[in-house]
PyMOL Python script that loads the backbone (N, CA, C, O; Angstrom):
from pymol import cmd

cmd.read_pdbstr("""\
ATOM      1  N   UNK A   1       0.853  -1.191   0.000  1.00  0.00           N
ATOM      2  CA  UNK A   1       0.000   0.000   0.000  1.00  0.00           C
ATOM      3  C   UNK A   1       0.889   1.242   0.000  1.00  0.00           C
ATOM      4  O   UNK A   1       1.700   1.535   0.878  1.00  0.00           O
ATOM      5  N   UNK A   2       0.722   1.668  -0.688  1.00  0.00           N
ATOM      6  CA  UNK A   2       1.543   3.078  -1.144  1.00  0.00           C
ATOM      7  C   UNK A   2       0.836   4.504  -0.252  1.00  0.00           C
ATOM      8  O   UNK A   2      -0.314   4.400   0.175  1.00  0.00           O
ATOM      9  N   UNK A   3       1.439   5.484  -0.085  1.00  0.00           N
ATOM     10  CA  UNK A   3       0.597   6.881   0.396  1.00  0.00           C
ATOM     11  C   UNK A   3       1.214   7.705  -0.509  1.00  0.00           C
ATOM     12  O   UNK A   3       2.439   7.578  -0.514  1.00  0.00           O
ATOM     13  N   UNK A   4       0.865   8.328  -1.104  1.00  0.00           N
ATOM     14  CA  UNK A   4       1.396   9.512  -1.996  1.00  0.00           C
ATOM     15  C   UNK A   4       0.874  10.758  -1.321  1.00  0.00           C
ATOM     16  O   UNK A   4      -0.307  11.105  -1.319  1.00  0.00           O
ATOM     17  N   UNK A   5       2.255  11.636  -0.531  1.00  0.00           N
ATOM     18  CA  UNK A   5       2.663  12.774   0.029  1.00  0.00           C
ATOM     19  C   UNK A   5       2.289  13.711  -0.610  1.00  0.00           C
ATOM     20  O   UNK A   5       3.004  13.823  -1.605  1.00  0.00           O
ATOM     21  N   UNK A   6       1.269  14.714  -0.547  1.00  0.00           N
ATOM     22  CA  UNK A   6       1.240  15.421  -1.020  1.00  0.00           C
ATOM     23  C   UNK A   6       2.226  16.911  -0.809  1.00  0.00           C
ATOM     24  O   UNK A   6       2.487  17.517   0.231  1.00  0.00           O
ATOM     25  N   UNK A   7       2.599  17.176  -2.117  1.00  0.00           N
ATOM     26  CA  UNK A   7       3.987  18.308  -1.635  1.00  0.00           C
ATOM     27  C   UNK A   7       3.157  19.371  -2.556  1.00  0.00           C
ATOM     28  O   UNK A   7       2.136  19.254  -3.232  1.00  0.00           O
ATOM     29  N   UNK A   8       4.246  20.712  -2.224  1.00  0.00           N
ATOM     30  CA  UNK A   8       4.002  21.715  -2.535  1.00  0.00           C
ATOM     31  C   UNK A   8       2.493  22.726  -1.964  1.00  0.00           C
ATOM     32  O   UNK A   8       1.827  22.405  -0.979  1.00  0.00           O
ATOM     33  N   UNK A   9       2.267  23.686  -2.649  1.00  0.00           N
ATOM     34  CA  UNK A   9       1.029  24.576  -2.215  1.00  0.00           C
ATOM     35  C   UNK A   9      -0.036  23.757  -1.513  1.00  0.00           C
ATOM     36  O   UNK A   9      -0.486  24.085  -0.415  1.00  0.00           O
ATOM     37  N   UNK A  10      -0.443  22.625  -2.218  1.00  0.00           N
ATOM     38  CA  UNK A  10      -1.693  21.995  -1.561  1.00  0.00           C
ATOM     39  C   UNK A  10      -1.693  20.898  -0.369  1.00  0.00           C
ATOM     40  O   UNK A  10      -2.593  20.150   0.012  1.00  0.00           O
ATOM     41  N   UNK A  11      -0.318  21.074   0.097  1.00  0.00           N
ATOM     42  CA  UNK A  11      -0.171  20.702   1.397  1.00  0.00           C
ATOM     43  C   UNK A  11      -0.749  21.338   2.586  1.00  0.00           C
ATOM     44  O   UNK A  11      -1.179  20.788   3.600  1.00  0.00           O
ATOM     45  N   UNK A  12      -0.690  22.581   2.300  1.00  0.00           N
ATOM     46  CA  UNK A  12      -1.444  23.730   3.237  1.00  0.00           C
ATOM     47  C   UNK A  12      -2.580  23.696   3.397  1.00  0.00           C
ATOM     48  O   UNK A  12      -3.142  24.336   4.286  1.00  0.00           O
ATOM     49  N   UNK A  13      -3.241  22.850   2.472  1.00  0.00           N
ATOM     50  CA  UNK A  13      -4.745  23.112   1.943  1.00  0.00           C
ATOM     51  C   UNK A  13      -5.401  22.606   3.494  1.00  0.00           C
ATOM     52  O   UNK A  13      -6.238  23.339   4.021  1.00  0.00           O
ATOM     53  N   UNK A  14      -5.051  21.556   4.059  1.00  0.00           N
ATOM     54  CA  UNK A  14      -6.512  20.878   5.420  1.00  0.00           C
ATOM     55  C   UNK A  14      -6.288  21.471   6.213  1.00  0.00           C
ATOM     56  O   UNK A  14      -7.090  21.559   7.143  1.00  0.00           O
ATOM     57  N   UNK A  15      -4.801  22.325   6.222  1.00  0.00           N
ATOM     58  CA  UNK A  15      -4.833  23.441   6.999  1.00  0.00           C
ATOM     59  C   UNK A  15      -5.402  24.245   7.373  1.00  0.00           C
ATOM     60  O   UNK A  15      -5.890  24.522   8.469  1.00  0.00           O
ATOM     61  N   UNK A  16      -5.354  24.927   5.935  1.00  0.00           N
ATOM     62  CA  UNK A  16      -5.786  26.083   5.649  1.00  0.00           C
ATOM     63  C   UNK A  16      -7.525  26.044   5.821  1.00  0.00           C
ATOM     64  O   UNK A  16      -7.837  27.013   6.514  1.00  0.00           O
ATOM     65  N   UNK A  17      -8.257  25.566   5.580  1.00  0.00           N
ATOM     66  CA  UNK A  17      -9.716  25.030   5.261  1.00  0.00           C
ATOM     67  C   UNK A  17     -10.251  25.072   6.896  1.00  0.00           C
ATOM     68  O   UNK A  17     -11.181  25.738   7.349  1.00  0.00           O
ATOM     69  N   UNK A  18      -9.285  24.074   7.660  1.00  0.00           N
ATOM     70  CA  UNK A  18      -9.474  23.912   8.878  1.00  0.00           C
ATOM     71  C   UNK A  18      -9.232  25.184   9.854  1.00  0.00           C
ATOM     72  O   UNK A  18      -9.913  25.244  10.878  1.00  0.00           O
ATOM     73  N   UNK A  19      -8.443  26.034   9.620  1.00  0.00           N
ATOM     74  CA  UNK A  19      -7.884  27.360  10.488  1.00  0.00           C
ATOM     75  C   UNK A  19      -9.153  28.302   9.712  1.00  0.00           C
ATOM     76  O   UNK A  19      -9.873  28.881  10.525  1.00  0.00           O
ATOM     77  N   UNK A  20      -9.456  28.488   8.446  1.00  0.00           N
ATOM     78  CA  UNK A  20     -10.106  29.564   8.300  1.00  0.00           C
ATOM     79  C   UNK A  20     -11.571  29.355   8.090  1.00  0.00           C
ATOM     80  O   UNK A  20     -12.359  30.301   8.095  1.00  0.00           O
ATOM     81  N   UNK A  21     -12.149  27.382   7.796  1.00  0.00           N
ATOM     82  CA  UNK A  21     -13.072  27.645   8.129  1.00  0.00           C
ATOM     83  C   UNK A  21     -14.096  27.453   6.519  1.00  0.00           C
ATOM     84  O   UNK A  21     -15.271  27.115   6.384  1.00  0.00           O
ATOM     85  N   UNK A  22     -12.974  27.863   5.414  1.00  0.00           N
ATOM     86  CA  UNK A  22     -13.845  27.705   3.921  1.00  0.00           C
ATOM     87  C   UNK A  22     -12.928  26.660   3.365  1.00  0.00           C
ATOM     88  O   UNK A  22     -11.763  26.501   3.727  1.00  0.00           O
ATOM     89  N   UNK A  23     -13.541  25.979   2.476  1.00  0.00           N
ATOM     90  CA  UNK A  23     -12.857  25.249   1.377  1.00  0.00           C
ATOM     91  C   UNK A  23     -11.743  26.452   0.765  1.00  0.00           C
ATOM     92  O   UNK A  23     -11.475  27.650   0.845  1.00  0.00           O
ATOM     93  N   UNK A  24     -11.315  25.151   0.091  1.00  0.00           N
ATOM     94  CA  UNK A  24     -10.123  25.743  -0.631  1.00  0.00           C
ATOM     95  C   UNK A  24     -10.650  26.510  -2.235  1.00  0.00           C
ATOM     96  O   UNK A  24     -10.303  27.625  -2.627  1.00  0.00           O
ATOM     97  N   UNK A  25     -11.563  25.539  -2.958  1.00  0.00           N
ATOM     98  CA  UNK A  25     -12.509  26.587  -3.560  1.00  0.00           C
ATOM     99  C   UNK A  25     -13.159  28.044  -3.409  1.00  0.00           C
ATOM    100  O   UNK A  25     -13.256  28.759  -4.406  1.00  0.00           O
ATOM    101  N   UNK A  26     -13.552  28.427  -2.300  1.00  0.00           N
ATOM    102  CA  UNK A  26     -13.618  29.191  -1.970  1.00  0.00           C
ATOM    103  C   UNK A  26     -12.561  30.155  -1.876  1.00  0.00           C
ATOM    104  O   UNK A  26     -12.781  31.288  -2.303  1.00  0.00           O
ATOM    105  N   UNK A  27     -11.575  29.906  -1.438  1.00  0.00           N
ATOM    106  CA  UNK A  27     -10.514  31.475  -1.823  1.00  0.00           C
ATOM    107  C   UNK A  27      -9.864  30.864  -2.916  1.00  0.00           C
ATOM    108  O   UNK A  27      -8.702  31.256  -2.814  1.00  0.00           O
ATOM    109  N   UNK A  28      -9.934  30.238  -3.756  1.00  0.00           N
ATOM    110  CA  UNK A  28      -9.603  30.014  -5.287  1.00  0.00           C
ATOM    111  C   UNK A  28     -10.372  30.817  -5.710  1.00  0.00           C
ATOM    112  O   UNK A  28      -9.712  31.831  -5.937  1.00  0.00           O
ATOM    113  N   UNK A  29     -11.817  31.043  -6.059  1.00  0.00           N
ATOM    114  CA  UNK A  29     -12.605  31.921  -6.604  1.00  0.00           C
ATOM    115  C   UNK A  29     -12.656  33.193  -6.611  1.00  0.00           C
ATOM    116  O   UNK A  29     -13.036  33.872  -7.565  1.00  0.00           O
ATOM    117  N   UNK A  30     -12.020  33.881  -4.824  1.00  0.00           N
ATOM    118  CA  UNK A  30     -11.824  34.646  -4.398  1.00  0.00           C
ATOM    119  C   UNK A  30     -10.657  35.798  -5.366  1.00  0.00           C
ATOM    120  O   UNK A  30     -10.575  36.973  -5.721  1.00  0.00           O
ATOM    121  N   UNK A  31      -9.921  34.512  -5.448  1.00  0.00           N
ATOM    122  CA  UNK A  31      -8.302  35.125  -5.992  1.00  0.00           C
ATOM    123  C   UNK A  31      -9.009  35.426  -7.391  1.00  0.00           C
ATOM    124  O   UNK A  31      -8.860  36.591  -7.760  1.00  0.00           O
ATOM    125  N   UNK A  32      -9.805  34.544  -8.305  1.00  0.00           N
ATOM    126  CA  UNK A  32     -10.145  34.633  -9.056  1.00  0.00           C
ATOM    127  C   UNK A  32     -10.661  36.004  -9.690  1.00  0.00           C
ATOM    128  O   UNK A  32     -10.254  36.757 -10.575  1.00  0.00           O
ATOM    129  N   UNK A  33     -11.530  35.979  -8.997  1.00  0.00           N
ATOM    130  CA  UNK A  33     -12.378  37.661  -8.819  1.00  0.00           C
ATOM    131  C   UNK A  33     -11.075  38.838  -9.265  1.00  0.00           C
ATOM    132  O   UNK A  33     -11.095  39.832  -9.992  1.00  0.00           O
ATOM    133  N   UNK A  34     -10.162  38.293  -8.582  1.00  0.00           N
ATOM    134  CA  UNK A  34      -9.110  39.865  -8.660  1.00  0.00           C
ATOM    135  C   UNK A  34      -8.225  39.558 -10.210  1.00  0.00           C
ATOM    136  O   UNK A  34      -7.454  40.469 -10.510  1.00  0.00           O
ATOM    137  N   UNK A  35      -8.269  38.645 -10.963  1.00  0.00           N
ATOM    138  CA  UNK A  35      -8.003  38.354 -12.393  1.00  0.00           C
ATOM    139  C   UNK A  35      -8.009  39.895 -12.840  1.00  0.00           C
ATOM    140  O   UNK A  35      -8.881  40.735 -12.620  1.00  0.00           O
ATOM    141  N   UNK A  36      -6.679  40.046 -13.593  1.00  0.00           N
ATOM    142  CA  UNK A  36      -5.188  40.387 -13.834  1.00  0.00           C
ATOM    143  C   UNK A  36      -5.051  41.018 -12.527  1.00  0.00           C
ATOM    144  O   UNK A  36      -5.507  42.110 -12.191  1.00  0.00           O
ATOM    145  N   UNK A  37      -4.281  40.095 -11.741  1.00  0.00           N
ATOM    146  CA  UNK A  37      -3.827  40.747 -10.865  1.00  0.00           C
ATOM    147  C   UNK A  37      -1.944  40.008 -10.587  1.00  0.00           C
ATOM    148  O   UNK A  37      -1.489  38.950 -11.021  1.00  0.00           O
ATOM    149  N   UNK A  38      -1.353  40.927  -9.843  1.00  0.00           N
ATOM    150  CA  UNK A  38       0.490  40.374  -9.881  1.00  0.00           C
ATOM    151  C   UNK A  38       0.117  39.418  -8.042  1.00  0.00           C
ATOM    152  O   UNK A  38      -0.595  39.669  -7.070  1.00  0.00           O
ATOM    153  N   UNK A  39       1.092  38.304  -8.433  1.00  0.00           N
ATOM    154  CA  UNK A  39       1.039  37.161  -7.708  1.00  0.00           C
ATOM    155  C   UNK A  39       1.032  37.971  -5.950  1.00  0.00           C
ATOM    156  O   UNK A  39       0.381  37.383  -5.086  1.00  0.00           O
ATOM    157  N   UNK A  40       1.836  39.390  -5.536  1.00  0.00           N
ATOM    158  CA  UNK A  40       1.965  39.747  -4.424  1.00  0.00           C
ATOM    159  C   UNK A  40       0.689  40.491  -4.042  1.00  0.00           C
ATOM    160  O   UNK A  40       0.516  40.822  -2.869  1.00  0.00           O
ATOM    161  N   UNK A  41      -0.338  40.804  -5.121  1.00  0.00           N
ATOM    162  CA  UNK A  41      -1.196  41.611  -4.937  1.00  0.00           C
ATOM    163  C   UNK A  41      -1.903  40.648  -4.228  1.00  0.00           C
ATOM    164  O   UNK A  41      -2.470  40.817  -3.148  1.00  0.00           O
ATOM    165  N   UNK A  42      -1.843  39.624  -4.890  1.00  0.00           N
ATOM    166  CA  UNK A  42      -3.208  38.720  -4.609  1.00  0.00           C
ATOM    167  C   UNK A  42      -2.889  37.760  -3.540  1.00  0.00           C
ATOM    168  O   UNK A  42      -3.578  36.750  -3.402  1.00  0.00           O
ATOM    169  N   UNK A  43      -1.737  38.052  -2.660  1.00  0.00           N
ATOM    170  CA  UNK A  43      -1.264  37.556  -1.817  1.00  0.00           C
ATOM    171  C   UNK A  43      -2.325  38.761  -0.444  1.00  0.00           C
ATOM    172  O   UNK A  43      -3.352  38.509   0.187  1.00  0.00           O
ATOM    173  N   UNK A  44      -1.459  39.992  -0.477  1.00  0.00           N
ATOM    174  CA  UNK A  44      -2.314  41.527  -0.032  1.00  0.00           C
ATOM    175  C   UNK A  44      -3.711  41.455   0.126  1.00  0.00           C
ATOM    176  O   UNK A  44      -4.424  41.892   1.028  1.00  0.00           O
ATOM    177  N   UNK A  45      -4.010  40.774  -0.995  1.00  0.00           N
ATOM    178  CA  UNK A  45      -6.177  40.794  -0.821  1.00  0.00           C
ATOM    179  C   UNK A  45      -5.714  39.715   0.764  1.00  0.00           C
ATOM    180  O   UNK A  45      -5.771  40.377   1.801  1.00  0.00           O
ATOM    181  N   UNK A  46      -5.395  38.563   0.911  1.00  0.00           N
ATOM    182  CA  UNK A  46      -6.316  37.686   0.940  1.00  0.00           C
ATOM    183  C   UNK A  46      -5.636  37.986   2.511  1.00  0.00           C
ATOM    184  O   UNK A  46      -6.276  37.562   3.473  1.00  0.00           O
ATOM    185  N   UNK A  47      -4.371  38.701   2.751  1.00  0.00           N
ATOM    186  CA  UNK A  47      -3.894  38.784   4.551  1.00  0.00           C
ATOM    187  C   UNK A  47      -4.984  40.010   4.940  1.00  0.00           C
ATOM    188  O   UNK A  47      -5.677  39.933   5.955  1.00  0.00           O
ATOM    189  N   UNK A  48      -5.053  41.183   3.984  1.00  0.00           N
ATOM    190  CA  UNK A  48      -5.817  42.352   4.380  1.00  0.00           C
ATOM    191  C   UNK A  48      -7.114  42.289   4.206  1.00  0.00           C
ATOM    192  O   UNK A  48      -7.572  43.303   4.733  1.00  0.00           O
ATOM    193  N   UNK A  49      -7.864  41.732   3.809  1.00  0.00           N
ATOM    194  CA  UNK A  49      -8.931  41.981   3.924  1.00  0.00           C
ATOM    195  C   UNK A  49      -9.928  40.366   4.744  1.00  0.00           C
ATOM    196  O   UNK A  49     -11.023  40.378   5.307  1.00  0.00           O
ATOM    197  N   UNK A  50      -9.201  39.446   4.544  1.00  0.00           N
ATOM    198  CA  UNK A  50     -10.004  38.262   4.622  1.00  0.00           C
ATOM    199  C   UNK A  50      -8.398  37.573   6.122  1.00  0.00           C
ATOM    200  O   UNK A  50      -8.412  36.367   6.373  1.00  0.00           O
ATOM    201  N   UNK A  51      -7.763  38.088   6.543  1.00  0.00           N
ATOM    202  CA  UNK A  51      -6.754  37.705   7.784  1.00  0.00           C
ATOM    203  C   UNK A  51      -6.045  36.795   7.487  1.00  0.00           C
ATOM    204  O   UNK A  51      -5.577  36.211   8.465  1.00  0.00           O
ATOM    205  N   UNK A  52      -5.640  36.259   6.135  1.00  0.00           N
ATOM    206  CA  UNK A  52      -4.912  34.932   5.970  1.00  0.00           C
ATOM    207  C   UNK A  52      -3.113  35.126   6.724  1.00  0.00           C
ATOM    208  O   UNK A  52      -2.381  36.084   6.968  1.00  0.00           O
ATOM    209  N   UNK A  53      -3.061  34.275   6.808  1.00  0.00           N
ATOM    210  CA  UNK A  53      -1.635  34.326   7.529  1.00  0.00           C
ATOM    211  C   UNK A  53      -0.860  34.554   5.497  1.00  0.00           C
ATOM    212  O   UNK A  53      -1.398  34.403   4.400  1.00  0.00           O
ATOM    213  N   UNK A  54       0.403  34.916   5.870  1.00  0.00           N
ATOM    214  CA  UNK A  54       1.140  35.314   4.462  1.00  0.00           C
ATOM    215  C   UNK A  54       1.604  34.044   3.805  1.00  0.00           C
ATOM    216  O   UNK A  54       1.397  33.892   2.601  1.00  0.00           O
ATOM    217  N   UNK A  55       2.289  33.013   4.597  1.00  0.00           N
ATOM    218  CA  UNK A  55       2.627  31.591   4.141  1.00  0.00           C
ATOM    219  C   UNK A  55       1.325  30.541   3.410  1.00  0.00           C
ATOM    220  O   UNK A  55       1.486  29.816   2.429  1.00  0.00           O
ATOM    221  N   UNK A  56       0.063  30.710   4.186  1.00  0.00           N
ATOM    222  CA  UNK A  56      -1.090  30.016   3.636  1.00  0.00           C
ATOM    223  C   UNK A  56      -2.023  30.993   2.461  1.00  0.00           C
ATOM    224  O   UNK A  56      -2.812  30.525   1.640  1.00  0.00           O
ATOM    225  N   UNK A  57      -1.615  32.756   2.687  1.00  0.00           N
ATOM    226  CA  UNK A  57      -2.216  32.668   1.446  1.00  0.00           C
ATOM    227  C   UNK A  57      -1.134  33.358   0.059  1.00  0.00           C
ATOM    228  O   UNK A  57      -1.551  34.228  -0.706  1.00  0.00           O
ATOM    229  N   UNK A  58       0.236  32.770  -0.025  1.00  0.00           N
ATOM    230  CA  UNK A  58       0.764  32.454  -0.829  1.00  0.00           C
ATOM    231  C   UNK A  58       0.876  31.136  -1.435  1.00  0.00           C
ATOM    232  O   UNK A  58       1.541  30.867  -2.435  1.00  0.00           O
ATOM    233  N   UNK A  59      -0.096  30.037  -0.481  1.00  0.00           N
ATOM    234  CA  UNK A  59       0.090  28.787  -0.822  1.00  0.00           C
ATOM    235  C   UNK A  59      -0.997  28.887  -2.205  1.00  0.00           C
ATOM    236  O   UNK A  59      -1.049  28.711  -3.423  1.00  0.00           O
ATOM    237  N   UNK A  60      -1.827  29.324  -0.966  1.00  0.00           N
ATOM    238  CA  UNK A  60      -3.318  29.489  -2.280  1.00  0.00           C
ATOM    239  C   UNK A  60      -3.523  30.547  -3.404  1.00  0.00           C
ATOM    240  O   UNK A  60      -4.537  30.441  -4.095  1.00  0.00           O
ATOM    241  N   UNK A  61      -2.646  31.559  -3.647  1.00  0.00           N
ATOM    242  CA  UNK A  61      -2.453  32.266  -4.684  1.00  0.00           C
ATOM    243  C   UNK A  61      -1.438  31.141  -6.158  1.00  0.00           C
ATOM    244  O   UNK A  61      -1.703  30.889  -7.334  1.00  0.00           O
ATOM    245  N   UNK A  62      -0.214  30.748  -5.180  1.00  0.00           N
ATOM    246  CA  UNK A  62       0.712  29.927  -6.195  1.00  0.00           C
ATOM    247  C   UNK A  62      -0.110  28.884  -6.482  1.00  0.00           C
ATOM    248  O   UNK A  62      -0.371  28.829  -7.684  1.00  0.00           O
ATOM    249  N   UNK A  63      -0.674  27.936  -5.743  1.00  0.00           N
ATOM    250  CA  UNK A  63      -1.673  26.988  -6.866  1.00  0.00           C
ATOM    251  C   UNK A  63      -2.838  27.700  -7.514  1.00  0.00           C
ATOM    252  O   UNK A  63      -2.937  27.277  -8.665  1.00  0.00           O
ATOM    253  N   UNK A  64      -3.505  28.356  -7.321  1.00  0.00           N
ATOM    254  CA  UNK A  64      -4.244  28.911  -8.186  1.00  0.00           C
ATOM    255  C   UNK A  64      -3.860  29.645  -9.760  1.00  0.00           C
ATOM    256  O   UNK A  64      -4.374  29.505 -10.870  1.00  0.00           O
ATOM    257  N   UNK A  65      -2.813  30.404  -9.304  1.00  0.00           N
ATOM    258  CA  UNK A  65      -2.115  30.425 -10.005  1.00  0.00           C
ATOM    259  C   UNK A  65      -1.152  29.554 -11.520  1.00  0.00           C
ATOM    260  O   UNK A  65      -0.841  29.814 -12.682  1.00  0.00           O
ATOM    261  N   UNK A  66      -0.999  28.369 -10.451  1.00  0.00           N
ATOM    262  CA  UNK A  66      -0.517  27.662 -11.352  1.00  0.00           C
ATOM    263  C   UNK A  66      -1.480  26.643 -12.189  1.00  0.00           C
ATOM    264  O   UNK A  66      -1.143  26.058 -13.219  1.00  0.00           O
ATOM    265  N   UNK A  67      -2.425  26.573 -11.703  1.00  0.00           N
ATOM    266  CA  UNK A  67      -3.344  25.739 -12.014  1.00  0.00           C
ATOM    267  C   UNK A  67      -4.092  26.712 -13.501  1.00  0.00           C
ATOM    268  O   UNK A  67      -4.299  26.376 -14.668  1.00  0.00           O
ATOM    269  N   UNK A  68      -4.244  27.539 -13.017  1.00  0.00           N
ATOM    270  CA  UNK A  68      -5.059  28.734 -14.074  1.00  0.00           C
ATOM    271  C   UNK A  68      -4.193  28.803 -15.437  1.00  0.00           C
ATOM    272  O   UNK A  68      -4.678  28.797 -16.568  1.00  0.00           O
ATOM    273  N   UNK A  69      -2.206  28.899 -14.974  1.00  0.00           N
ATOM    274  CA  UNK A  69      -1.809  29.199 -15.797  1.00  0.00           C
ATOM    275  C   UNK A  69      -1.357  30.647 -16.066  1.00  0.00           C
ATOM    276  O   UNK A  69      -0.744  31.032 -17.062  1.00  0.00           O
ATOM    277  N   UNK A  70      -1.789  31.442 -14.936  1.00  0.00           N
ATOM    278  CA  UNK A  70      -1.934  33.106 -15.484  1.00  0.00           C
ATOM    279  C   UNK A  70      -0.194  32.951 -14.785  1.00  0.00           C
ATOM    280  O   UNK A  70       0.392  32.107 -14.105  1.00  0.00           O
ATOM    281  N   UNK A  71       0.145  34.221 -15.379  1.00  0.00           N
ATOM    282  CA  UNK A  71       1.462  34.511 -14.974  1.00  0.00           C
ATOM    283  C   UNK A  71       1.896  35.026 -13.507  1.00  0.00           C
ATOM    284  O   UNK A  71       1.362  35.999 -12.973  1.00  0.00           O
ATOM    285  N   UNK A  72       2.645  34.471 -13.077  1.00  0.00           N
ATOM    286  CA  UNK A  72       3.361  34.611 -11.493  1.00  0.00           C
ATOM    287  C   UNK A  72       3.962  35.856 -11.164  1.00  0.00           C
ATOM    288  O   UNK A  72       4.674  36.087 -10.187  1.00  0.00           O
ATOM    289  N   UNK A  73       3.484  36.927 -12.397  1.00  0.00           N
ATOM    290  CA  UNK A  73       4.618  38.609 -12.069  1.00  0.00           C
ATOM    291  C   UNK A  73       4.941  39.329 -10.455  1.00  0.00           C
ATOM    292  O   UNK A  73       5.635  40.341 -10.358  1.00  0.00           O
TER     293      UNK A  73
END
""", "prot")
cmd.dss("prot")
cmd.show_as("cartoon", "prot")
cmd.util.cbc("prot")
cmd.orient("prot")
C-alpha cells in the first residue's frame, strides 16, 4: 500500500480550510475575482482583507495560479 505525500502549495490546503473555516474553492474563486492581478497583490487581498496568515495565502495564490496558468509577475 503506497501513500502519496502530497507536496508543494496543496499541502497547506486541510490546513488552511481547517484554520479559516472555507474550502479551498472558496478562496480560489476569491483570488479569481481579482483576475489580472500580480502574484503579491493577490497575496495583499487575501492577509488584508479576509486575515490569511502570508505563508497560507501564498500557498493558495501559487496553486491557483498555477493551475489557471496566469502569470506569477
Amino acid at each position: 500500500m503506497t501513500t502519496e505525500t502530497i507536496k508543494g502549495p496543496a499541502s497547506y490546503f486541510p490546513s488552511i480550510e481547517k484554520k479559516y473555516g472555507r474550502p479551498i474553492d472558496d478562496w480560489q474563486e476569491l483570488v479569481r475575482k481579482r483576475y489580472p492581478a500580480r502574484h503579491m497583490e493577490l497575496v495583499g487581498m487575501l492577509k488584508s482583507e479576509h486575515g490569511i496568515g502570508h505563508g497560507h495565502a501564498n500557498a493558495i495564490v501559487a496553486y491557483t495560479l498555477a493551475e489557471d496558468k496566469q502569470p506569477a509577475s
